[in-house]
PyMOL Python script that loads the backbone (N, CA, C, O; Angstrom):
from pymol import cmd

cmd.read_pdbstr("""\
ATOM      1  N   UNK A   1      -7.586 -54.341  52.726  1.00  0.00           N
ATOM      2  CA  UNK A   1      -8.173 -53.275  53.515  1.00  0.00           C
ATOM      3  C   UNK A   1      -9.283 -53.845  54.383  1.00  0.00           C
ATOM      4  O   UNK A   1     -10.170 -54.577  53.945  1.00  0.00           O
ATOM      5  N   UNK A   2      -9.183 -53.509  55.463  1.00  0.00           N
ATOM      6  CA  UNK A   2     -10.289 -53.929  56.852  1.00  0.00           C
ATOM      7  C   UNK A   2     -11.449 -52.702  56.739  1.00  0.00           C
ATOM      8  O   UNK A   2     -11.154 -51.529  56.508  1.00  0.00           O
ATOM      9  N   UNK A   3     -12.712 -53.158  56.931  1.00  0.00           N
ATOM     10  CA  UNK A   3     -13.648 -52.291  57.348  1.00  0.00           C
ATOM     11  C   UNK A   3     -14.342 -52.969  58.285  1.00  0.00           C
ATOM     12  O   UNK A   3     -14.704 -54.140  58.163  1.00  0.00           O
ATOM     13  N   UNK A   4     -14.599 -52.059  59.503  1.00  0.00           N
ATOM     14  CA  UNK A   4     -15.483 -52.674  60.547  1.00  0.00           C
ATOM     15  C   UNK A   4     -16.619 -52.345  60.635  1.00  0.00           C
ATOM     16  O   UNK A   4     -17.047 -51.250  60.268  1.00  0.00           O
ATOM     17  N   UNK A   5     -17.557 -53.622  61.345  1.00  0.00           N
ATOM     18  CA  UNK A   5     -19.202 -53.358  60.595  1.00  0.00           C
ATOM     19  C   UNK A   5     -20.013 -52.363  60.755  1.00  0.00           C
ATOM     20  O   UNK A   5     -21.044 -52.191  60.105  1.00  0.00           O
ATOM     21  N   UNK A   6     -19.527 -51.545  61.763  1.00  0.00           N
ATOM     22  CA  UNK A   6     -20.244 -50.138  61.967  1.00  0.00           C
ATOM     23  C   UNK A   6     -19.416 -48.968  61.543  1.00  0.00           C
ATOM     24  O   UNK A   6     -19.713 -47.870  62.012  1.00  0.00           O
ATOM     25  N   UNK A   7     -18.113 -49.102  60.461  1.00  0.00           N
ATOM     26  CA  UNK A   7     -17.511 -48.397  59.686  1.00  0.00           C
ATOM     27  C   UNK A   7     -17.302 -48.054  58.353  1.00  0.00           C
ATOM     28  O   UNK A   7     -16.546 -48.725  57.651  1.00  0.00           O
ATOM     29  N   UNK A   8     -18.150 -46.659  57.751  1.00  0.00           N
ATOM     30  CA  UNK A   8     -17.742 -47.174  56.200  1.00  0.00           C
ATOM     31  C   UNK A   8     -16.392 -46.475  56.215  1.00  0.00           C
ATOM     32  O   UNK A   8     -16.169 -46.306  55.016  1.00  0.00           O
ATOM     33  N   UNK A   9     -15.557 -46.066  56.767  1.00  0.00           N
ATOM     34  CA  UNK A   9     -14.027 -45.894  56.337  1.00  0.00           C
ATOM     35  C   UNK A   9     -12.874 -47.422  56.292  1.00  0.00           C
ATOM     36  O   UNK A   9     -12.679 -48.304  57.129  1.00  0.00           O
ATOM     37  N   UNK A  10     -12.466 -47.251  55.314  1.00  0.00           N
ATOM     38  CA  UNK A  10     -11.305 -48.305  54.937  1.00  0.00           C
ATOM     39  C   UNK A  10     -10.332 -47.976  55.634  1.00  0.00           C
ATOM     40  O   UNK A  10     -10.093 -46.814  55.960  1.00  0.00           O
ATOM     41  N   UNK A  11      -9.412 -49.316  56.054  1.00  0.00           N
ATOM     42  CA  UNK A  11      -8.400 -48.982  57.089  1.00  0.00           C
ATOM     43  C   UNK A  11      -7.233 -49.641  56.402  1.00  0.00           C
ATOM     44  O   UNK A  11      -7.297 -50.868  56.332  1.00  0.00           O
ATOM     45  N   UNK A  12      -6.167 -49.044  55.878  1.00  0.00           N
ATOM     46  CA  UNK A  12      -5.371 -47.576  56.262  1.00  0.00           C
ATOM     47  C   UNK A  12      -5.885 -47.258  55.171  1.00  0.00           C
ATOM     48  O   UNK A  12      -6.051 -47.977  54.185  1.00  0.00           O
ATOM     49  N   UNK A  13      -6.285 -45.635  55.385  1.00  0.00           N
ATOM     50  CA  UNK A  13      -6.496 -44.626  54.571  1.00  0.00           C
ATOM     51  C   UNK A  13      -5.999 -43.260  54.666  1.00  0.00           C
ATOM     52  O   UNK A  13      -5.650 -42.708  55.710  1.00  0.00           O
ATOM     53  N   UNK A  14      -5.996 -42.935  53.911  1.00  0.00           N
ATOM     54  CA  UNK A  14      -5.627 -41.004  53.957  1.00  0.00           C
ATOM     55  C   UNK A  14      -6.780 -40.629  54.661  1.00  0.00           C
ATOM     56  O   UNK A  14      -7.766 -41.341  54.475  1.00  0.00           O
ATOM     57  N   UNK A  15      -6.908 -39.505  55.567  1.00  0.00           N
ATOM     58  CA  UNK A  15      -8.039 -39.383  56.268  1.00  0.00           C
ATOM     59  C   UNK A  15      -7.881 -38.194  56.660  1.00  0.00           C
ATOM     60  O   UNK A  15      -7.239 -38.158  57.710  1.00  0.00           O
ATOM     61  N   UNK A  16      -8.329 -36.740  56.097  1.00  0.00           N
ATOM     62  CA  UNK A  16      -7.911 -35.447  56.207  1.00  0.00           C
ATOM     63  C   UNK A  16      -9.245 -34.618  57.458  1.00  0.00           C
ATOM     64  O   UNK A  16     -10.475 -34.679  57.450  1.00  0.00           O
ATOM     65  N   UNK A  17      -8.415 -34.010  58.261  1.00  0.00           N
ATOM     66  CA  UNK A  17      -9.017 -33.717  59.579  1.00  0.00           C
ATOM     67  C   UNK A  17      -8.747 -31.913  59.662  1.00  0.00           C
ATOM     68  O   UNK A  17      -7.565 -31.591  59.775  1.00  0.00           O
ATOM     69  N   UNK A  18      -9.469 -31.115  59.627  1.00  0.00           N
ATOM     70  CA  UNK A  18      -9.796 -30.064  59.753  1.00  0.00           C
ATOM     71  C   UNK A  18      -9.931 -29.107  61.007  1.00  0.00           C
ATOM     72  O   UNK A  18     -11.031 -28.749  61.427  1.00  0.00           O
ATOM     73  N   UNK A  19      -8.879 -28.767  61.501  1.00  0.00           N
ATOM     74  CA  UNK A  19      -8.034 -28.240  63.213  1.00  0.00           C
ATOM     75  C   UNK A  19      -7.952 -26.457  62.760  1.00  0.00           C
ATOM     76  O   UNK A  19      -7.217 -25.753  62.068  1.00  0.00           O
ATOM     77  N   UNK A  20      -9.321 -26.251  63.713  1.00  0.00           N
ATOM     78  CA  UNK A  20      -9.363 -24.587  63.693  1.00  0.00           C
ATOM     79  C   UNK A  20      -9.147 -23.478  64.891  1.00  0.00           C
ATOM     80  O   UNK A  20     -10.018 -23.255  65.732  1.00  0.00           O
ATOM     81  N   UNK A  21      -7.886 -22.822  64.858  1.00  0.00           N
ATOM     82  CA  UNK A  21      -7.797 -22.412  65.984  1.00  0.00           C
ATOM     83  C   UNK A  21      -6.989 -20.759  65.821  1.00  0.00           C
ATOM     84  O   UNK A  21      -6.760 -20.194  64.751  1.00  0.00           O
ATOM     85  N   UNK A  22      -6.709 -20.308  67.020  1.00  0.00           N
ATOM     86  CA  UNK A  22      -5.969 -18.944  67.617  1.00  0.00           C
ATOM     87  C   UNK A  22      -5.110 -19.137  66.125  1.00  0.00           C
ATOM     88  O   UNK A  22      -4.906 -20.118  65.410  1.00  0.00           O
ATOM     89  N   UNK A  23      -4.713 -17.674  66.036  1.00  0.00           N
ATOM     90  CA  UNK A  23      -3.319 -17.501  65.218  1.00  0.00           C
ATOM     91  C   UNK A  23      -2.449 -16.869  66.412  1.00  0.00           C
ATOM     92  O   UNK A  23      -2.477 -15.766  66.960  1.00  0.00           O
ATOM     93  N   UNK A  24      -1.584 -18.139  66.609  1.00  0.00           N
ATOM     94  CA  UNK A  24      -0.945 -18.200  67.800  1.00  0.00           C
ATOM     95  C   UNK A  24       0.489 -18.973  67.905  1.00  0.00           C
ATOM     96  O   UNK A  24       0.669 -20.044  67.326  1.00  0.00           O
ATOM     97  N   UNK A  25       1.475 -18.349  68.681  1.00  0.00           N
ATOM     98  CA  UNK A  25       2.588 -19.336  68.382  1.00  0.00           C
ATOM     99  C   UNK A  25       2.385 -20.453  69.024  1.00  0.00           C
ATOM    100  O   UNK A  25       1.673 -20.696  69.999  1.00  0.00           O
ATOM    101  N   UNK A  26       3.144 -21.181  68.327  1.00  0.00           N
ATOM    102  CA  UNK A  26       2.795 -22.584  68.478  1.00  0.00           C
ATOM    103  C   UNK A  26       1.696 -23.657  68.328  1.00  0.00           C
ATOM    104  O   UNK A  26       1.802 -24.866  68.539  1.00  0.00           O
ATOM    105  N   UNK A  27       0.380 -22.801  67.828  1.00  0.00           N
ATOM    106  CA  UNK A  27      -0.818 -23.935  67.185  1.00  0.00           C
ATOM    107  C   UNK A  27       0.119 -24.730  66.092  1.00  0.00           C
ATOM    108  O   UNK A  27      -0.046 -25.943  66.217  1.00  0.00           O
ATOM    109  N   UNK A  28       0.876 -24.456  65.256  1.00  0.00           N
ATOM    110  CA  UNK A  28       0.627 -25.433  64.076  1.00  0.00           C
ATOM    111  C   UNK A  28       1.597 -26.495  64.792  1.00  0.00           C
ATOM    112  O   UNK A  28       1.375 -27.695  64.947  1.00  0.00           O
ATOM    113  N   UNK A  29       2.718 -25.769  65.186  1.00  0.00           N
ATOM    114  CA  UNK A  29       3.797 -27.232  66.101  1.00  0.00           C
ATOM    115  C   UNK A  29       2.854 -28.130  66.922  1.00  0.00           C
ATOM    116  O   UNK A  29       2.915 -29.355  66.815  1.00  0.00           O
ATOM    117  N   UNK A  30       2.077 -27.584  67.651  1.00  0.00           N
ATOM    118  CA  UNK A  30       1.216 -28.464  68.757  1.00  0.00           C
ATOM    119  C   UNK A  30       0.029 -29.354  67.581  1.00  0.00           C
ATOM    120  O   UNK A  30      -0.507 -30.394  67.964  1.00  0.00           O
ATOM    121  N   UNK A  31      -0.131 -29.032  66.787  1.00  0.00           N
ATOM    122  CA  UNK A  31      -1.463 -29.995  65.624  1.00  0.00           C
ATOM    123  C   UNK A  31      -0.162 -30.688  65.471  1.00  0.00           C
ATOM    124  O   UNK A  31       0.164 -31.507  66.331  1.00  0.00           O
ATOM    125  N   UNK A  32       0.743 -30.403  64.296  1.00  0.00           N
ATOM    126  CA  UNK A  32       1.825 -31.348  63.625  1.00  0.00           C
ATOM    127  C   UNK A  32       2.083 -32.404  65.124  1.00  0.00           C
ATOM    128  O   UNK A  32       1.917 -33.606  64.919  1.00  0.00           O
ATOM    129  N   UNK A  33       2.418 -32.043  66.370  1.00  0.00           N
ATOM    130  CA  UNK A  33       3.145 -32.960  67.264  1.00  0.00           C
ATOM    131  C   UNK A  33       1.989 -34.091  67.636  1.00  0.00           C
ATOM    132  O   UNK A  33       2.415 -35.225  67.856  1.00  0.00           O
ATOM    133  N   UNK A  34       0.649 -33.882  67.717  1.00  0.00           N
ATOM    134  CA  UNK A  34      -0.407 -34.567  67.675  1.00  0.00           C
ATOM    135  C   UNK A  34      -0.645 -35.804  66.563  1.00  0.00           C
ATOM    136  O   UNK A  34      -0.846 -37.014  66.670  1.00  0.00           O
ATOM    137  N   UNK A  35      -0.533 -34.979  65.571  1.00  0.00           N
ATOM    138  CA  UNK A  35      -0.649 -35.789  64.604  1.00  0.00           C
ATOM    139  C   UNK A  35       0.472 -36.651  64.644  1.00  0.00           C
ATOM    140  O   UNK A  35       0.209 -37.848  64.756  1.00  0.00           O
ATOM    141  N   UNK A  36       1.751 -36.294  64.573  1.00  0.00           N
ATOM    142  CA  UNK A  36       2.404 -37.456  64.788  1.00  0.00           C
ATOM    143  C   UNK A  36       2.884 -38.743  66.003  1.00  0.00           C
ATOM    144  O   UNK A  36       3.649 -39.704  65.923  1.00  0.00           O
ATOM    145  N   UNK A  37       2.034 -38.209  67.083  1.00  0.00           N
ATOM    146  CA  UNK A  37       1.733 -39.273  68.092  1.00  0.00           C
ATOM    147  C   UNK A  37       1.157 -40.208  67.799  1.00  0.00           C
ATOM    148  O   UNK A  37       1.442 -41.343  68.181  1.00  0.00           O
ATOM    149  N   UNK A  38      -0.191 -39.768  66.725  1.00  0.00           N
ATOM    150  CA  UNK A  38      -1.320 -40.763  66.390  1.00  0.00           C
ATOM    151  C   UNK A  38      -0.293 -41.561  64.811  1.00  0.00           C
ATOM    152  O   UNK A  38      -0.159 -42.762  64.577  1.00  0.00           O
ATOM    153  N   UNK A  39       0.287 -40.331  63.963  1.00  0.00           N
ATOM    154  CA  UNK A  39       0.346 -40.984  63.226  1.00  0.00           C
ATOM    155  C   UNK A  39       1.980 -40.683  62.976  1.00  0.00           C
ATOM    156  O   UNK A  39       2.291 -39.585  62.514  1.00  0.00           O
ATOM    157  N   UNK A  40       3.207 -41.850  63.344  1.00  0.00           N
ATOM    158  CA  UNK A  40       4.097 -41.266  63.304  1.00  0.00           C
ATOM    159  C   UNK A  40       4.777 -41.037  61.415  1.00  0.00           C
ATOM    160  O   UNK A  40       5.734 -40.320  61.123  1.00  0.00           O
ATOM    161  N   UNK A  41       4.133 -41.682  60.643  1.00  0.00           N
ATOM    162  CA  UNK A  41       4.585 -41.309  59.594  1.00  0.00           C
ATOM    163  C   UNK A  41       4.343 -39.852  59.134  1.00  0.00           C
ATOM    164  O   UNK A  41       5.231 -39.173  58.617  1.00  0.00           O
ATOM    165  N   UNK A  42       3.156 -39.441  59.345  1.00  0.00           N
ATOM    166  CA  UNK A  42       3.152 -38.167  59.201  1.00  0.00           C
ATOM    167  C   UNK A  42       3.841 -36.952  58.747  1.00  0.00           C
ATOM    168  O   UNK A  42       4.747 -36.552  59.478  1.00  0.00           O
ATOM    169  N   UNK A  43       3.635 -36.425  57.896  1.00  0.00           N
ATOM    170  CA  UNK A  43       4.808 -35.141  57.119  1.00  0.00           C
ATOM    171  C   UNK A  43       3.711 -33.683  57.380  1.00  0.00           C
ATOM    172  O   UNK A  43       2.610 -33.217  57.086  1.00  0.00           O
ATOM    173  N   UNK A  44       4.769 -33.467  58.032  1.00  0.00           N
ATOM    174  CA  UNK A  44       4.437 -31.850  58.614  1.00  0.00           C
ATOM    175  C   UNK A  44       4.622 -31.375  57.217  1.00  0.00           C
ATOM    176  O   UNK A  44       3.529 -30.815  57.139  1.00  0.00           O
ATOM    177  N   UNK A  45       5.094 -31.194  56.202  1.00  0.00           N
ATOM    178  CA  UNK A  45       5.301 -30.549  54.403  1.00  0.00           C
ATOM    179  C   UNK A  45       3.845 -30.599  53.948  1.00  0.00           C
ATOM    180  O   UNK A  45       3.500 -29.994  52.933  1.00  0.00           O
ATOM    181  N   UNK A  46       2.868 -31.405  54.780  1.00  0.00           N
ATOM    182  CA  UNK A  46       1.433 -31.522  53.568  1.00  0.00           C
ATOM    183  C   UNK A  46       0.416 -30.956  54.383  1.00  0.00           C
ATOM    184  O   UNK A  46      -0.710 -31.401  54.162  1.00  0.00           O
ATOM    185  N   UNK A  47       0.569 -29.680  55.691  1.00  0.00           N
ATOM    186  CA  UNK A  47      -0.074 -29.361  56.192  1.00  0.00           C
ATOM    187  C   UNK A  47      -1.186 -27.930  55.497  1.00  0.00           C
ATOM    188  O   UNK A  47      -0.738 -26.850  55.114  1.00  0.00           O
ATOM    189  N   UNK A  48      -2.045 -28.162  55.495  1.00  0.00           N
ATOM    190  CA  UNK A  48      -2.699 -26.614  54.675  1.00  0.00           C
ATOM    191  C   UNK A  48      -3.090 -25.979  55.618  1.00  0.00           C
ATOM    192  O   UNK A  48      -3.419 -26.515  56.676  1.00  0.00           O
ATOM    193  N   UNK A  49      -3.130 -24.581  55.386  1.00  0.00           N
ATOM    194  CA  UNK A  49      -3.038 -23.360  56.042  1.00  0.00           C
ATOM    195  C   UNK A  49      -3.694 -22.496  55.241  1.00  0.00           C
ATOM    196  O   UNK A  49      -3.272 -22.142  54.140  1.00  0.00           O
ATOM    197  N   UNK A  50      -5.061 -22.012  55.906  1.00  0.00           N
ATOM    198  CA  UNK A  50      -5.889 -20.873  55.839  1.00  0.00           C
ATOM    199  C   UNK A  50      -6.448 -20.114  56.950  1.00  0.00           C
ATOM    200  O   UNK A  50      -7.440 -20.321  57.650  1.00  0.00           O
ATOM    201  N   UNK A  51      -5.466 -19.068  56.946  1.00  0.00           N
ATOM    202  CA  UNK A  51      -5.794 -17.920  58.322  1.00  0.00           C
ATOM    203  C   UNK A  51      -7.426 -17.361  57.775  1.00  0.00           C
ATOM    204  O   UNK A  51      -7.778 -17.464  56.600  1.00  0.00           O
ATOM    205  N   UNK A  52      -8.112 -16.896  58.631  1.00  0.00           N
ATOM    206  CA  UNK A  52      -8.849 -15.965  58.479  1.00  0.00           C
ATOM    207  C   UNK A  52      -8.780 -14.998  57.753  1.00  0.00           C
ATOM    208  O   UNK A  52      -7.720 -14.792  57.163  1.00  0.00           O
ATOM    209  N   UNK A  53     -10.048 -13.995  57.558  1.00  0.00           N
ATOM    210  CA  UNK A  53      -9.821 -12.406  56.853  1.00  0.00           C
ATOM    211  C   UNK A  53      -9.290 -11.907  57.856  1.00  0.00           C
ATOM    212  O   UNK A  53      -8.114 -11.573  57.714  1.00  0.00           O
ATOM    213  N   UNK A  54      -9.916 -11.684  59.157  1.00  0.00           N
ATOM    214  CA  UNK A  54      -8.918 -10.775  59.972  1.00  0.00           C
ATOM    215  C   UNK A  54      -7.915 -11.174  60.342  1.00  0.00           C
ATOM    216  O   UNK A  54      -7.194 -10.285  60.793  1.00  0.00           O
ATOM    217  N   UNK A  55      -7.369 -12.482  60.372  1.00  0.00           N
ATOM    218  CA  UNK A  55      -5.824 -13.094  60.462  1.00  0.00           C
ATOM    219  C   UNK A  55      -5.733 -13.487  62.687  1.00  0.00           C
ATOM    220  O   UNK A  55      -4.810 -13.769  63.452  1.00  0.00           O
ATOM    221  N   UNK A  56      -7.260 -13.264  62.861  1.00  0.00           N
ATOM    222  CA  UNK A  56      -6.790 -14.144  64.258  1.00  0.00           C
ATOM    223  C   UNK A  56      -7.172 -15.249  64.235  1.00  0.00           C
ATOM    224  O   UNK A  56      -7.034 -15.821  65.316  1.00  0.00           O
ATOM    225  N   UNK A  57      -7.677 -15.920  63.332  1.00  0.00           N
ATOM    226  CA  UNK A  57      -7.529 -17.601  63.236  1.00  0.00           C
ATOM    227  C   UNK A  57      -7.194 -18.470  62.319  1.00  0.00           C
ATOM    228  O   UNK A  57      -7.150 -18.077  61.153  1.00  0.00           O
ATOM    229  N   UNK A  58      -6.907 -19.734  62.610  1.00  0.00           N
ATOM    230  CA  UNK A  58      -5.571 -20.150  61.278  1.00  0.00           C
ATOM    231  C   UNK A  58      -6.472 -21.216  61.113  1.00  0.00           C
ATOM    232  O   UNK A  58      -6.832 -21.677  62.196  1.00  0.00           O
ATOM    233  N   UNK A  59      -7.099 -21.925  59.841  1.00  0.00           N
ATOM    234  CA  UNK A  59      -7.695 -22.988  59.900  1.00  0.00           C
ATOM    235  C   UNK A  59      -6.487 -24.171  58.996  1.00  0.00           C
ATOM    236  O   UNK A  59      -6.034 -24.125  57.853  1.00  0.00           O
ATOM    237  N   UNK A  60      -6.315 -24.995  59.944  1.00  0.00           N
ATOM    238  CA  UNK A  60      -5.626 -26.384  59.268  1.00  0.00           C
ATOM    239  C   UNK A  60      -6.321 -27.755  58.605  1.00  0.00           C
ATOM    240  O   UNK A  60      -7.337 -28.358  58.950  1.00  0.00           O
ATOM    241  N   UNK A  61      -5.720 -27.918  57.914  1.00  0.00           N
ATOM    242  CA  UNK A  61      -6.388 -29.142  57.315  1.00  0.00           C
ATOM    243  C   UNK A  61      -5.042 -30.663  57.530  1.00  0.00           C
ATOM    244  O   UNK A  61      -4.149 -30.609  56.685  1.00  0.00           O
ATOM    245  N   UNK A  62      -4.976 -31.391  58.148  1.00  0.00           N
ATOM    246  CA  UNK A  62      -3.909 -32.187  58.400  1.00  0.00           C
ATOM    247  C   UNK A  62      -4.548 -34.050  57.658  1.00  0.00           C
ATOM    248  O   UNK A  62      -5.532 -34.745  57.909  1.00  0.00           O
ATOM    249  N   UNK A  63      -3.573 -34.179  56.886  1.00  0.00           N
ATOM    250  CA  UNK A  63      -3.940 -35.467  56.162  1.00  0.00           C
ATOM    251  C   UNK A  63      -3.036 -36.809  57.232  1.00  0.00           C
ATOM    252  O   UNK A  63      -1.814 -36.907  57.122  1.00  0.00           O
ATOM    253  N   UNK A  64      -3.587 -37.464  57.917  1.00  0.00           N
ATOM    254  CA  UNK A  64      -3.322 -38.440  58.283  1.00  0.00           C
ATOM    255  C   UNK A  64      -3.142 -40.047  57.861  1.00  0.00           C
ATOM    256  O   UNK A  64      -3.856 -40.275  56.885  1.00  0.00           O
ATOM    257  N   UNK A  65      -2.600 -40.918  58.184  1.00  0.00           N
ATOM    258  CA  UNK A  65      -2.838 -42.344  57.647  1.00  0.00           C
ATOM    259  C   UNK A  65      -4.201 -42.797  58.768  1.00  0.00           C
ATOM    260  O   UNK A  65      -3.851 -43.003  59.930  1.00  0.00           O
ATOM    261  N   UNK A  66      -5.099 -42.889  58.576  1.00  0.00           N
ATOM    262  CA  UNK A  66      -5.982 -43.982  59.923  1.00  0.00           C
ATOM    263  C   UNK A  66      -5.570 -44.881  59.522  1.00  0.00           C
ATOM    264  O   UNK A  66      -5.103 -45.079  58.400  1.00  0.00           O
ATOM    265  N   UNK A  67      -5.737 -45.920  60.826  1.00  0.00           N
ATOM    266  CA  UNK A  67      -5.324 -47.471  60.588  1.00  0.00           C
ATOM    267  C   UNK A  67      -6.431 -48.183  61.402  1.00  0.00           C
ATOM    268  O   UNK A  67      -6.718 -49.380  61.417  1.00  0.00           O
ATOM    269  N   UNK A  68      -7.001 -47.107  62.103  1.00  0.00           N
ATOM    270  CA  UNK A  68      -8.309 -48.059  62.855  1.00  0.00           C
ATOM    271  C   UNK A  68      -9.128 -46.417  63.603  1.00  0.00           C
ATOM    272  O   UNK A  68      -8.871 -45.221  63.742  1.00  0.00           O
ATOM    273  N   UNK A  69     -10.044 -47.263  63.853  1.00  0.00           N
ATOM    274  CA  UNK A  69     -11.002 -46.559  64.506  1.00  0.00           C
ATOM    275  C   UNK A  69     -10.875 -45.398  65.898  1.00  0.00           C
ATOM    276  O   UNK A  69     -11.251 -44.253  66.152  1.00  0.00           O
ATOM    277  N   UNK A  70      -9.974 -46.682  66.681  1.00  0.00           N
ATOM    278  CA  UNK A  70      -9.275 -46.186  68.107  1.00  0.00           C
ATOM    279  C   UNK A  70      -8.378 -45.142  67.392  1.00  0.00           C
ATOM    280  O   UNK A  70      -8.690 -43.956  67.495  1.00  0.00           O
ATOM    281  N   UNK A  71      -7.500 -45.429  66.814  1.00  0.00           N
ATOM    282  CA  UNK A  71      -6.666 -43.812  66.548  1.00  0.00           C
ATOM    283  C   UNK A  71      -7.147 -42.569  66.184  1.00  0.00           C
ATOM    284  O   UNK A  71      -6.662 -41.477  66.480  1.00  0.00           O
ATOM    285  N   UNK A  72      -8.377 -42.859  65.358  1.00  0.00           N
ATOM    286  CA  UNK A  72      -9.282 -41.696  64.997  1.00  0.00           C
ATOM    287  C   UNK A  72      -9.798 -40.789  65.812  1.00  0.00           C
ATOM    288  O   UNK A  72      -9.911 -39.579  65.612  1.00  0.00           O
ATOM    289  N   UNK A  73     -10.340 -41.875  67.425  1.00  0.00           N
ATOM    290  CA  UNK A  73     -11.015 -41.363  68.392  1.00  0.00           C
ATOM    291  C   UNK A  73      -9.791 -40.407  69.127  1.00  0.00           C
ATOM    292  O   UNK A  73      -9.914 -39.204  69.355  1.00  0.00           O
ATOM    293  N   UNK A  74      -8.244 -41.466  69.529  1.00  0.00           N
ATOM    294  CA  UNK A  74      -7.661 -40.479  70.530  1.00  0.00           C
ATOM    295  C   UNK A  74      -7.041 -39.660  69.376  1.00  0.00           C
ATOM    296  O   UNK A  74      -5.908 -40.134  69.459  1.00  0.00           O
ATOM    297  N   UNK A  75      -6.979 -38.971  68.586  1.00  0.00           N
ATOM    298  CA  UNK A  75      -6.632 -37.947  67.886  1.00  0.00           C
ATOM    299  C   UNK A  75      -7.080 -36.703  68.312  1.00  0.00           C
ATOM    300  O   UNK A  75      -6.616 -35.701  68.857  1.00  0.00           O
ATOM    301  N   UNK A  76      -8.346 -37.184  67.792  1.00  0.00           N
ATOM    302  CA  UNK A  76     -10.142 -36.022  67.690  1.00  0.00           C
ATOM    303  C   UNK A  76      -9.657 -35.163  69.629  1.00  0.00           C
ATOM    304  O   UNK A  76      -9.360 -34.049  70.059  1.00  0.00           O
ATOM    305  N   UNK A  77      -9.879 -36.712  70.240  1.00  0.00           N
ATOM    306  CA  UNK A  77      -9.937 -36.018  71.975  1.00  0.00           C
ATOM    307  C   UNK A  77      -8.173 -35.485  72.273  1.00  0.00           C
ATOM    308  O   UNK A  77      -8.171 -34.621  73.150  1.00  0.00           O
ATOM    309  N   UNK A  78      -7.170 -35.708  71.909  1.00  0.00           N
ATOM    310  CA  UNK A  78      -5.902 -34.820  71.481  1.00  0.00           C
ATOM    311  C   UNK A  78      -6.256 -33.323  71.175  1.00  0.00           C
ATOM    312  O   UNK A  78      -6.408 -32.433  72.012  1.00  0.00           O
ATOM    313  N   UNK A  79      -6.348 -33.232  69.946  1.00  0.00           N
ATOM    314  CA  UNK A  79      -6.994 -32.097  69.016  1.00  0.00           C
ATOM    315  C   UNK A  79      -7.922 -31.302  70.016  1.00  0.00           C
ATOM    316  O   UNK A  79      -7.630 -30.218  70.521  1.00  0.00           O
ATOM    317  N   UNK A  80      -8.926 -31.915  70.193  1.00  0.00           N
ATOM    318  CA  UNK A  80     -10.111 -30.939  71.089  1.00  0.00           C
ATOM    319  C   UNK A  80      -9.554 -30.719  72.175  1.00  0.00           C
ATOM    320  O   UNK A  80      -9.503 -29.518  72.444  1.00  0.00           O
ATOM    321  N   UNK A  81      -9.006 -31.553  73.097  1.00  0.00           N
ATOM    322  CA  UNK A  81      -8.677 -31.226  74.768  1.00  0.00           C
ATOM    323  C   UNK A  81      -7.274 -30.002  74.550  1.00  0.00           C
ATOM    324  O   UNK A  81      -6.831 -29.299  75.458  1.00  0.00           O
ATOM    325  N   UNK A  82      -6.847 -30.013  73.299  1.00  0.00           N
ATOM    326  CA  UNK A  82      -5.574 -28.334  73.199  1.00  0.00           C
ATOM    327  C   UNK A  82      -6.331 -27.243  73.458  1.00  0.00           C
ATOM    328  O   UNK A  82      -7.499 -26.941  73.213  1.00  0.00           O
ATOM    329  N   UNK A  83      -5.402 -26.701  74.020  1.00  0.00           N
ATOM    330  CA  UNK A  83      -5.777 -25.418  74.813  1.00  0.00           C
ATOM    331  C   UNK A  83      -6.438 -24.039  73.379  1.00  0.00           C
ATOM    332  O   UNK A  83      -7.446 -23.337  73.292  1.00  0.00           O
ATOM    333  N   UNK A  84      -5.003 -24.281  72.368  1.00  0.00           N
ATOM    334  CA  UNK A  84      -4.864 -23.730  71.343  1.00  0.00           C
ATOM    335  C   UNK A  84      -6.282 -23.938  70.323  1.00  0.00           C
ATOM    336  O   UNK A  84      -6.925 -22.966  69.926  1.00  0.00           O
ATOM    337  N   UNK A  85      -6.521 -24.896  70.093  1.00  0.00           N
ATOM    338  CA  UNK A  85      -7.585 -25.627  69.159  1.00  0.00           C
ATOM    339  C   UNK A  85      -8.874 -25.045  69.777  1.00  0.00           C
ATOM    340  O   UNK A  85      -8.985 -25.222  70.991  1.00  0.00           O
ATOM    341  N   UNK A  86      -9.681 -24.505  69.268  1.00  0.00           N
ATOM    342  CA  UNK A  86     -10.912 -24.566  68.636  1.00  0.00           C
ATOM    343  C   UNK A  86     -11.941 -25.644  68.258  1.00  0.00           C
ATOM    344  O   UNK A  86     -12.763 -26.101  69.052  1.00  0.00           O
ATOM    345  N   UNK A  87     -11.841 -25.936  67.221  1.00  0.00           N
ATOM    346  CA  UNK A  87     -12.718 -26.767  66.576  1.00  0.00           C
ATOM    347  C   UNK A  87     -12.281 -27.747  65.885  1.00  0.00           C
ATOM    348  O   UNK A  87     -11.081 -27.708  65.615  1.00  0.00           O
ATOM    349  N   UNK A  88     -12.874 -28.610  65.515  1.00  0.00           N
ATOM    350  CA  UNK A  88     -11.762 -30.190  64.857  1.00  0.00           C
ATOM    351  C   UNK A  88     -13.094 -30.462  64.100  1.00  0.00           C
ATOM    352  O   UNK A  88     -14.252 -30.200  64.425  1.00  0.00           O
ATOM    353  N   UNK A  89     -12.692 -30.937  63.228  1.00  0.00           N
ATOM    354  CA  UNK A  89     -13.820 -31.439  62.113  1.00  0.00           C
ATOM    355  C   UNK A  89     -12.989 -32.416  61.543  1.00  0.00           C
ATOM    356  O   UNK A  89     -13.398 -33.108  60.611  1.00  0.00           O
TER     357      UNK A  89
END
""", "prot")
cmd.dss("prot")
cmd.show_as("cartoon", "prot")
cmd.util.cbc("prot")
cmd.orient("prot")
């Protein structure tokens, strides 16, 4: 495992990313298709799903492989620049 000196994350790791947005068709296809740009192993089966109380927003939790730093970054700016998305943690 690689760590870089201004990184305490280990590379490859499980690395779970938190995508909050519209309850809307097509948010979860557009996160899953993201995620698997960055990460093509990726399994859409381990995605978690918590809508809101009033049910207009769906909060995701998506477990990724990181393998470096750079993938982390164009993910995050993926994720944020969707129209659909909200918030990314």
């Amino acid at each position: 495992m690689a760590t870089s000196p201004e990184s305490l994350i280990e590379y490859p790791s499980a690395f779970p990313i938190k995508v909050m947005g519209a309850q809307a068709d097509g948010f979860v296809e557009a996160v899953v298709a993201l995620a698997r740009r960055f990460d093509p192993g990726f399994d859409p089966a381990t995605v978690e799903r918590r809508p809101s109380r009033a049910g207009n927003y769906l909060g995701l939790t998506i477990t990724i492989t990181a393998t470096s730093r750079e993938q982390l970054d164009g993910l995050y700016r993926a994720l944020s620049a969707h129209p659909l998305v909200k918030v990314v943690l």
